[in-house]
MOPAC internal coordinates of N, CA, C and O (Angstrom, degrees):
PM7 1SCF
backbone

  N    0.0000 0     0.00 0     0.00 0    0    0    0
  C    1.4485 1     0.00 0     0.00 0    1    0    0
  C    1.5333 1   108.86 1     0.00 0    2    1    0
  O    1.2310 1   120.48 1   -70.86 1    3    2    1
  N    1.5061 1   116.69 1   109.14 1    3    2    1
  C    1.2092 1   116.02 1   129.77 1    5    3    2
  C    1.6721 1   132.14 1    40.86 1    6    5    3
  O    1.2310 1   107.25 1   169.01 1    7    6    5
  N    1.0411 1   141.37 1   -10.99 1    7    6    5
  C    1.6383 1   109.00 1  -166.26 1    9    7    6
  C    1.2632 1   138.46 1    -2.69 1   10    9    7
  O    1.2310 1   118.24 1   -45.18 1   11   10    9
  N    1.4350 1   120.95 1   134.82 1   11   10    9
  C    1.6711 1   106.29 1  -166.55 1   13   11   10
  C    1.6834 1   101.45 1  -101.56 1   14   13   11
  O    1.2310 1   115.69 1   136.60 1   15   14   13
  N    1.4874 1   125.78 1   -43.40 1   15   14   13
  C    0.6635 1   135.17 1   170.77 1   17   15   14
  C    1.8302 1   127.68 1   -49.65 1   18   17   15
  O    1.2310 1   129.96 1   -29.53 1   19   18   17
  N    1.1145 1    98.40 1   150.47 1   19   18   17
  C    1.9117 1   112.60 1  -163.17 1   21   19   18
  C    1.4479 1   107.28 1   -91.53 1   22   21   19
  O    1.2310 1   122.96 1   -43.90 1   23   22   21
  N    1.4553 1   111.93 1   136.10 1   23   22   21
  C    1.8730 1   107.64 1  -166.19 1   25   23   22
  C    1.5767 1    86.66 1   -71.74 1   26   25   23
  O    1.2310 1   122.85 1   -24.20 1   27   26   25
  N    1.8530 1   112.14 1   155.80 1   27   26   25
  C    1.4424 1   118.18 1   170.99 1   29   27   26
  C    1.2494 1   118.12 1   -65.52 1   30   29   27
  O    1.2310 1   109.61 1   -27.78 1   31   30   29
  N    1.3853 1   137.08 1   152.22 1   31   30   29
  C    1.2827 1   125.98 1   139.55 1   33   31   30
  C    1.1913 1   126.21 1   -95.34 1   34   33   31
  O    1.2310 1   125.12 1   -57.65 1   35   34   33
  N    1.3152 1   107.76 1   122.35 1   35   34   33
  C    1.4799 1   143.77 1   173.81 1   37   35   34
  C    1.8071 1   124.81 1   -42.04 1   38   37   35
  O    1.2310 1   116.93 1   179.14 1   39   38   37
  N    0.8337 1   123.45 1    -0.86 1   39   38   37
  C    1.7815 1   122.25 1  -168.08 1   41   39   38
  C    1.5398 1   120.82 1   -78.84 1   42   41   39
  O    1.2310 1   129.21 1   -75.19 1   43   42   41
  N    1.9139 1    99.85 1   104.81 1   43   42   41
  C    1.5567 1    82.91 1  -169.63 1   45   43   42
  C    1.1141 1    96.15 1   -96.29 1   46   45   43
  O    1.2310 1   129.62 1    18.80 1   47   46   45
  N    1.6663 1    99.06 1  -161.20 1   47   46   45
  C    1.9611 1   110.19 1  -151.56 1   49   47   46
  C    2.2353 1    72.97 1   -93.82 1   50   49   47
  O    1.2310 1   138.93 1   -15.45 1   51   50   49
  N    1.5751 1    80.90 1   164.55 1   51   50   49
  C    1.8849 1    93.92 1  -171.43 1   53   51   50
  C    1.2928 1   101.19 1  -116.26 1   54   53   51
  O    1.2310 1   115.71 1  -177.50 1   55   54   53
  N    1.1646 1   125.75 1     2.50 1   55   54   53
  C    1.5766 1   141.67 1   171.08 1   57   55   54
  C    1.2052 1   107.31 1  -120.86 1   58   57   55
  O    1.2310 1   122.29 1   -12.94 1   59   58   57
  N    1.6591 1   113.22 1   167.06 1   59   58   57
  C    1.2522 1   124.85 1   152.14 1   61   59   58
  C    1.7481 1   103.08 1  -107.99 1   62   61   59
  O    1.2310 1   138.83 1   -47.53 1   63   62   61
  N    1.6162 1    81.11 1   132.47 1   63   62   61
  C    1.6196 1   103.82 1  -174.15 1   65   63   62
  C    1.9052 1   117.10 1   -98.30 1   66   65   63
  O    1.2310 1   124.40 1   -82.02 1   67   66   65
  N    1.1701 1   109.16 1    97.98 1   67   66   65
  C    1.6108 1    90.53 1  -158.15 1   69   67   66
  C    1.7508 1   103.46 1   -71.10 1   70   69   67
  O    1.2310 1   121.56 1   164.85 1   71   70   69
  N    1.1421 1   114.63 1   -15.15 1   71   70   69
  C    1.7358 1   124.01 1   174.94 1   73   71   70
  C    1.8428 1    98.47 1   -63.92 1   74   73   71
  O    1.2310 1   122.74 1   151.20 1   75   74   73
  N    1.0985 1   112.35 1   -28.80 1   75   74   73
  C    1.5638 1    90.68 1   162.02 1   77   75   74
  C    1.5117 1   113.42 1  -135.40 1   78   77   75
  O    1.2310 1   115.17 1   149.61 1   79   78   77
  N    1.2652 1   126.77 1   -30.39 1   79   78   77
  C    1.5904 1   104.61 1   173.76 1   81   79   78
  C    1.7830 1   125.17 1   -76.60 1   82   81   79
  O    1.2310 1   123.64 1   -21.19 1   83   82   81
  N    1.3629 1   110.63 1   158.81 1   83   82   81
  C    1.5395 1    95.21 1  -173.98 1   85   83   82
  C    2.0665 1    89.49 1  -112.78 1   86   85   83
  O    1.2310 1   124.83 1   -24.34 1   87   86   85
  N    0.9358 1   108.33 1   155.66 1   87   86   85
  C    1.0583 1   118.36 1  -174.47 1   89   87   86
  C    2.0379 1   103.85 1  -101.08 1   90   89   87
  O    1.2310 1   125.31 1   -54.52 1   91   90   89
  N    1.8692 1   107.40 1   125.48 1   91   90   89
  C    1.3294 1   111.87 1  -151.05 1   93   91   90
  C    2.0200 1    85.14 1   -91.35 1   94   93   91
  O    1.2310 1   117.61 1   -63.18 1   95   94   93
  N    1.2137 1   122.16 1   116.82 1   95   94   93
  C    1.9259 1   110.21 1  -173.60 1   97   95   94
  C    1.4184 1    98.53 1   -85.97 1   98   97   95
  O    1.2310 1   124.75 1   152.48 1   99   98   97
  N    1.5148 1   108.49 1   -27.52 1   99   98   97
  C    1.7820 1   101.78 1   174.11 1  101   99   98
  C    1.6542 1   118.35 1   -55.95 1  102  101   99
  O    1.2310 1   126.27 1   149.26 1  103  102  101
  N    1.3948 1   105.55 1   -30.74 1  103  102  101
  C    1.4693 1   107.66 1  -171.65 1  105  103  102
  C    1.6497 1   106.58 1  -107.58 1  106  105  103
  O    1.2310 1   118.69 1  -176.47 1  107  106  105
  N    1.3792 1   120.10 1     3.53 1  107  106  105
  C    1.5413 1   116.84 1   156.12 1  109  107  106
  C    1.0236 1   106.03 1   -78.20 1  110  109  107
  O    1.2310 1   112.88 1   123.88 1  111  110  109
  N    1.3553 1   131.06 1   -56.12 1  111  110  109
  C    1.3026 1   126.32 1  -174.91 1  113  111  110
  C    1.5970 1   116.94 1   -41.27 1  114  113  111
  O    1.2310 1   120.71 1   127.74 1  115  114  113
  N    1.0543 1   116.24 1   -52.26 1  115  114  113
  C    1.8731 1   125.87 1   174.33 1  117  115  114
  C    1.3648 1    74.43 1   -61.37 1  118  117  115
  O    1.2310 1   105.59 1    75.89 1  119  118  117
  N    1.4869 1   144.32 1  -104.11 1  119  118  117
  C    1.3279 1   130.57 1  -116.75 1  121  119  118
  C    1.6523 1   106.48 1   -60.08 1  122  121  119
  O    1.2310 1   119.81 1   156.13 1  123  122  121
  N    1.1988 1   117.97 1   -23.87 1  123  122  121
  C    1.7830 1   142.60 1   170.00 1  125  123  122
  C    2.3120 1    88.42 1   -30.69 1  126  125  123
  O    1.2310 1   130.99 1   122.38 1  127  126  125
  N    1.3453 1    96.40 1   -57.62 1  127  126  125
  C    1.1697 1    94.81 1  -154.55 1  129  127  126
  C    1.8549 1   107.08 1  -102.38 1  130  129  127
  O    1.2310 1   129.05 1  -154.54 1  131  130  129
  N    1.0460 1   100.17 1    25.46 1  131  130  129
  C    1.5795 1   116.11 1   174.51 1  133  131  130
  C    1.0864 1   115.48 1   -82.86 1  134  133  131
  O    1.2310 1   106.16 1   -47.95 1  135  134  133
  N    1.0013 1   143.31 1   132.05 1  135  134  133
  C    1.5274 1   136.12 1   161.07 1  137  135  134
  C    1.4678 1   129.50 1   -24.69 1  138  137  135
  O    1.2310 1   110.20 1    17.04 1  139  138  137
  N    1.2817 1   136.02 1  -162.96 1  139  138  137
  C    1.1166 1   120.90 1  -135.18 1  141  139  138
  C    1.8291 1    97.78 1  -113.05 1  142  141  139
  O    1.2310 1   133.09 1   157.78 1  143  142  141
  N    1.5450 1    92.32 1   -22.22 1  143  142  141
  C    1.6689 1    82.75 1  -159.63 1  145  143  142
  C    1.9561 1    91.90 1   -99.79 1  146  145  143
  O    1.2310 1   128.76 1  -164.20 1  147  146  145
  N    0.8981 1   100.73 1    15.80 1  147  146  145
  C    1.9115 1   103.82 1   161.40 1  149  147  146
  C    1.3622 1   118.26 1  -105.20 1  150  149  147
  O    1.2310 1   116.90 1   169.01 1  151  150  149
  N    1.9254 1   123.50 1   -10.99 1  151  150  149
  C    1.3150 1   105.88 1   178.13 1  153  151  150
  C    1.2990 1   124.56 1   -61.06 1  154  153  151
  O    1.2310 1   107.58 1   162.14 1  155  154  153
  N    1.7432 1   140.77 1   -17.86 1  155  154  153
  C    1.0776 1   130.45 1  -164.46 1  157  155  154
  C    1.7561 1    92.54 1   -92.52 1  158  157  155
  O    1.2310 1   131.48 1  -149.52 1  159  158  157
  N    1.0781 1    95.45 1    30.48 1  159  158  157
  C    2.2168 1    74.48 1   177.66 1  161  159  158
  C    1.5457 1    86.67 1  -111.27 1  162  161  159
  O    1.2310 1   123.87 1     0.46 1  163  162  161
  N    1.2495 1   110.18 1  -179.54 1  163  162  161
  C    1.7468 1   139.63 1  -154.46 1  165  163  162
  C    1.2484 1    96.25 1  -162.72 1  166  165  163
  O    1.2310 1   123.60 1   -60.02 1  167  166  165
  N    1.8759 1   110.71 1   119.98 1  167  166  165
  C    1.2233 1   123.49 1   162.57 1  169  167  166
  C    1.0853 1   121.61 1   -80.48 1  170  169  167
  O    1.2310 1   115.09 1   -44.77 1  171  170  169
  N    1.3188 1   126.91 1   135.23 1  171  170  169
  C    2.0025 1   137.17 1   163.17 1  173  171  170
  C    1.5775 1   109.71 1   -88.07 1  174  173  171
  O    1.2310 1   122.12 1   -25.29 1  175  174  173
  N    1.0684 1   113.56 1   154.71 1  175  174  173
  C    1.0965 1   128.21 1   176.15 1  177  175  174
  C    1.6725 1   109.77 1  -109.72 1  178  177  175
  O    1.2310 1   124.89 1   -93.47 1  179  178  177
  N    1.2349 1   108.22 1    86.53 1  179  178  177
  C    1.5055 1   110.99 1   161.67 1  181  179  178
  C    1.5970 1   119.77 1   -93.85 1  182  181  179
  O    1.2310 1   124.20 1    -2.52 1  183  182  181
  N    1.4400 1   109.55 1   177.48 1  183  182  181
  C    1.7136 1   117.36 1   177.72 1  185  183  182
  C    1.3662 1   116.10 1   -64.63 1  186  185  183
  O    1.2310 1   129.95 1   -59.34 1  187  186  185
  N    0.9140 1    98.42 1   120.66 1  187  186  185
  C    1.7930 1   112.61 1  -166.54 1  189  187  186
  C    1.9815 1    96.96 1   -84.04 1  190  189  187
  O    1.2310 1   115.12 1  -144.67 1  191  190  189
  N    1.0178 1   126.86 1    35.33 1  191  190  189
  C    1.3094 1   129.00 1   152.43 1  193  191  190
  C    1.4752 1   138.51 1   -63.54 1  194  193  191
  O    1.2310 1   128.76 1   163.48 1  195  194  193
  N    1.3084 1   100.73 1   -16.52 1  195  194  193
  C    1.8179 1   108.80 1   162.34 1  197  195  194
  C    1.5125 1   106.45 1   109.09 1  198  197  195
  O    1.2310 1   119.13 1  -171.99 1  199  198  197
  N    1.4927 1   119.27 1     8.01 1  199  198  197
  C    1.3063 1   143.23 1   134.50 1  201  199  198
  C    1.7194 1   107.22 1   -74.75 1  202  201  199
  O    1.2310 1   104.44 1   -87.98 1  203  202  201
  N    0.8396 1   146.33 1    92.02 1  203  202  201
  C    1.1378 1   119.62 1   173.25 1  205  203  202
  C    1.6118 1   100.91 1  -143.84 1  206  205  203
  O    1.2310 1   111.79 1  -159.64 1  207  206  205
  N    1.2988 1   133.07 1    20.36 1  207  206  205
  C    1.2607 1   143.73 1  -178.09 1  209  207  206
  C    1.4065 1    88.34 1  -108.63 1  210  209  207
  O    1.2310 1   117.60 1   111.29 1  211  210  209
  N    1.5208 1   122.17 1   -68.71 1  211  210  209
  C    1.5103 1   134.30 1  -155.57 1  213  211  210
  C    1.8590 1   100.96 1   -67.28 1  214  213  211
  O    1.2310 1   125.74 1   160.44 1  215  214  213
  N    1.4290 1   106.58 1   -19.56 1  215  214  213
  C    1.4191 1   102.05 1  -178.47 1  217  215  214
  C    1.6616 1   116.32 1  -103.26 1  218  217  215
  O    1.2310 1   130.68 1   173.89 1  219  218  217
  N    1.8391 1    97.00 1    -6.11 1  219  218  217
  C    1.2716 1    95.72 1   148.79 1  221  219  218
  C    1.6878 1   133.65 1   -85.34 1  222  221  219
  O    1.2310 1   126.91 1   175.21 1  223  222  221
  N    1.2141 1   104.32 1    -4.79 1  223  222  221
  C    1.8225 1   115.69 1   177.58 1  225  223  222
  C    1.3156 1    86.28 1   -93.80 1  226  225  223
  O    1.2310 1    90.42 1   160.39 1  227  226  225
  N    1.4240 1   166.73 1   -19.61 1  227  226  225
  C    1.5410 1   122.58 1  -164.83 1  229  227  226
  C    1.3497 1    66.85 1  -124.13 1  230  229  227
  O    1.2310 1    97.86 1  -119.05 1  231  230  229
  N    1.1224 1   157.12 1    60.95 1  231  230  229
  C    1.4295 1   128.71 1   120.72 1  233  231  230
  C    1.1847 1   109.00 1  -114.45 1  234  233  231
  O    1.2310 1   109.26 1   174.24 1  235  234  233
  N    1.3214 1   137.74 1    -5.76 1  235  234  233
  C    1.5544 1   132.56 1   138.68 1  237  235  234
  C    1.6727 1   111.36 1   -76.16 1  238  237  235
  O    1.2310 1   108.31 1  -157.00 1  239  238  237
  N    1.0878 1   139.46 1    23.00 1  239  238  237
  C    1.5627 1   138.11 1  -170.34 1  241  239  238
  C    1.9532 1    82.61 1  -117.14 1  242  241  239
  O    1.2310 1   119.99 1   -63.71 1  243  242  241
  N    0.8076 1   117.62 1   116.29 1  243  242  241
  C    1.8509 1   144.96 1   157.41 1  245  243  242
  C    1.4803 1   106.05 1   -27.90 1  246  245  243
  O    1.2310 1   124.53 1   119.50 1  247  246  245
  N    1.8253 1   108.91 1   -60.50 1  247  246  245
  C    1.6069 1    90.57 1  -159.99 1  249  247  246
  C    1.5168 1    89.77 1  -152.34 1  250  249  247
  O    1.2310 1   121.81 1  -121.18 1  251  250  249
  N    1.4359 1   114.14 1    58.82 1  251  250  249
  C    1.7949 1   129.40 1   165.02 1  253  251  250
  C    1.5579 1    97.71 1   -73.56 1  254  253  251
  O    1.2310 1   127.45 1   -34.78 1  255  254  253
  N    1.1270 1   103.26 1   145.22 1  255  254  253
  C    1.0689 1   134.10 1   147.72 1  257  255  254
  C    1.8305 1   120.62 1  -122.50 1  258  257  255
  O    1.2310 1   134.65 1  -179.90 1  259  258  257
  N    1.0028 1    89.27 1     0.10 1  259  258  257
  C    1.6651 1    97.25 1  -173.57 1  261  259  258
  C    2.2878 1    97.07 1   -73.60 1  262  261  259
  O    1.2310 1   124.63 1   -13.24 1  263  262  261
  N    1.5062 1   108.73 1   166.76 1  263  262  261
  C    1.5086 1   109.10 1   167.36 1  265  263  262
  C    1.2772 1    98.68 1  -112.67 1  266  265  263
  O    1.2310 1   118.46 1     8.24 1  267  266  265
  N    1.3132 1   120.54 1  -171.76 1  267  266  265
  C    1.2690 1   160.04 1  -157.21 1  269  267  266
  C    1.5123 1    81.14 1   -91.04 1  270  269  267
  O    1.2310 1   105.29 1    79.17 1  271  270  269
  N    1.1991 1   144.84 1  -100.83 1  271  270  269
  C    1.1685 1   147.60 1  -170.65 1  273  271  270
  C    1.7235 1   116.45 1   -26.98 1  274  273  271
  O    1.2310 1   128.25 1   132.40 1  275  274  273
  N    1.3475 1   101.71 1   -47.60 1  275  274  273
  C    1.9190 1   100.64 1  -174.62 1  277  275  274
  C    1.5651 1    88.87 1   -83.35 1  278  277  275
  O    1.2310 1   104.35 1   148.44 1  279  278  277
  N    1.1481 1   146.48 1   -31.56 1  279  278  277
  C    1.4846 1   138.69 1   168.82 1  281  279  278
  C    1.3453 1   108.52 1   -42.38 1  282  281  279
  O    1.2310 1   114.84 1   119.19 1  283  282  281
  N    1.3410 1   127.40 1   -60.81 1  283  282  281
  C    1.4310 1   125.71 1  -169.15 1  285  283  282
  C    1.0960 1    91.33 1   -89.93 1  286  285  283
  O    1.2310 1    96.33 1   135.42 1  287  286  285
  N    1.5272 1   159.38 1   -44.58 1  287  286  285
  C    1.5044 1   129.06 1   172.67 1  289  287  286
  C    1.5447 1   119.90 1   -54.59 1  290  289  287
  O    1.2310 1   119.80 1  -165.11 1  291  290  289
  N    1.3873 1   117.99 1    14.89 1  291  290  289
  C    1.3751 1   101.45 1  -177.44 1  293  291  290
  C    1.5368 1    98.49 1  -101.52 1  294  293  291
  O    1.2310 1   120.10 1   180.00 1  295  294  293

């Protein structure tokens, strides 16, 4: 069968944008003490509802319209 649905496109942002990401300080601090090849990442602060992987992919995704919910039902 078919799939009806259209594969996503993938394009995350290549900056950090402070006009839309919020920066998470609870989870710099841990990454503070991470090893070496994780210091260049930057935590966001998304909704800690138990989506919080899927609401980290569409807020690096450019031009989603998709939610947190139809993300993980796919």
């Amino acid at each position: 069968m078919e799939s009806l649905m259209s594969p996503l496109e993938f394009r995350p942002y290549g900056v950090f944008d402070d006009r839309i990401h919020v920066v998470d300080s609870i989870a710099k601090e841990y990454l503070e003490k991470a090893s070496a090849d994780a210091q260049h990442l930057i935590p966001v602060d998304v909704d800690a509802d138990g989506n919080g992987l899927y609401h980290s992919v569409i807020l690096l995704m450019n031009d989603s319209t998709l939610t947190a919910s139809e993300l993980r039902g796919l």
